[in-house]
N, C-alpha and C positions, 0 to 999 in steps of 0.2 A: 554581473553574475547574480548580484538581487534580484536584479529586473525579473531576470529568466526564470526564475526560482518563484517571484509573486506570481508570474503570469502562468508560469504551470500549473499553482495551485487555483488560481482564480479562474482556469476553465476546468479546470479537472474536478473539483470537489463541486459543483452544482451537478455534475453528471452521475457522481455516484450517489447522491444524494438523491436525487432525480431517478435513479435506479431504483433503490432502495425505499423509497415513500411508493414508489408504484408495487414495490411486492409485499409492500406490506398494509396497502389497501386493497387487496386480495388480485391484482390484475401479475397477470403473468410478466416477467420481465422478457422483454427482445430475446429470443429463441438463440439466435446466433451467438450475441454478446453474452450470453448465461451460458454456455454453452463450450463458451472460446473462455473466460474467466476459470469455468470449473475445471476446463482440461487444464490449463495453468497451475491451476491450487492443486491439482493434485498432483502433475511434475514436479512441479521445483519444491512445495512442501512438503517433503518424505520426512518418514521418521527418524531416519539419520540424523539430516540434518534440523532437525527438532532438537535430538540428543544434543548434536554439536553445540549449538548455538544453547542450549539451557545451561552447559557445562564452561562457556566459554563467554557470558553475559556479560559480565564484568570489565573485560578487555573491550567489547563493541559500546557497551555505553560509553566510556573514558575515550575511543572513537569518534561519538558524537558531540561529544564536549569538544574536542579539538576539533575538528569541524565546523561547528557552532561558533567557536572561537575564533578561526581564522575568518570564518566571512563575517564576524562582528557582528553577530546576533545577540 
């Protein structure tokens, strides 16, 4: 379950990073991939659940803690 977990983040995070140093040396980011991201952020993060989650903080960190816990982080 480690495993899976370093390996996610060891391909995932040079691509967003990778993203992200290209748009902000002024070159446009991949039209699709910016595109397919923004529709995302703006479904799932409505302001509902902004409210929810700012009201209910407390209970999701104490989440990560046990989580964290159980895989022995």
């Amino acid at each position: 379950m480690k495993l899976l977990l370093y390996l996610v983040c060891l391909f995932s995070i040079p691509v967003i990073m990778g993203i992200v140093s290209s748009y902000r040396a002024g070159q446009k980011p991949h039209e699709i991939l910016h595109l397919r991201l923004k529709n995302f952020a703006q479904q799932i993060f409505t302001p509902q659940l902004y409210r929810h989650v700012r009201s209910l903080w407390m209970y999701y960190g104490l989440l990560i803690v046990f989580i964290l816990a159980a895989l022995g982080l």
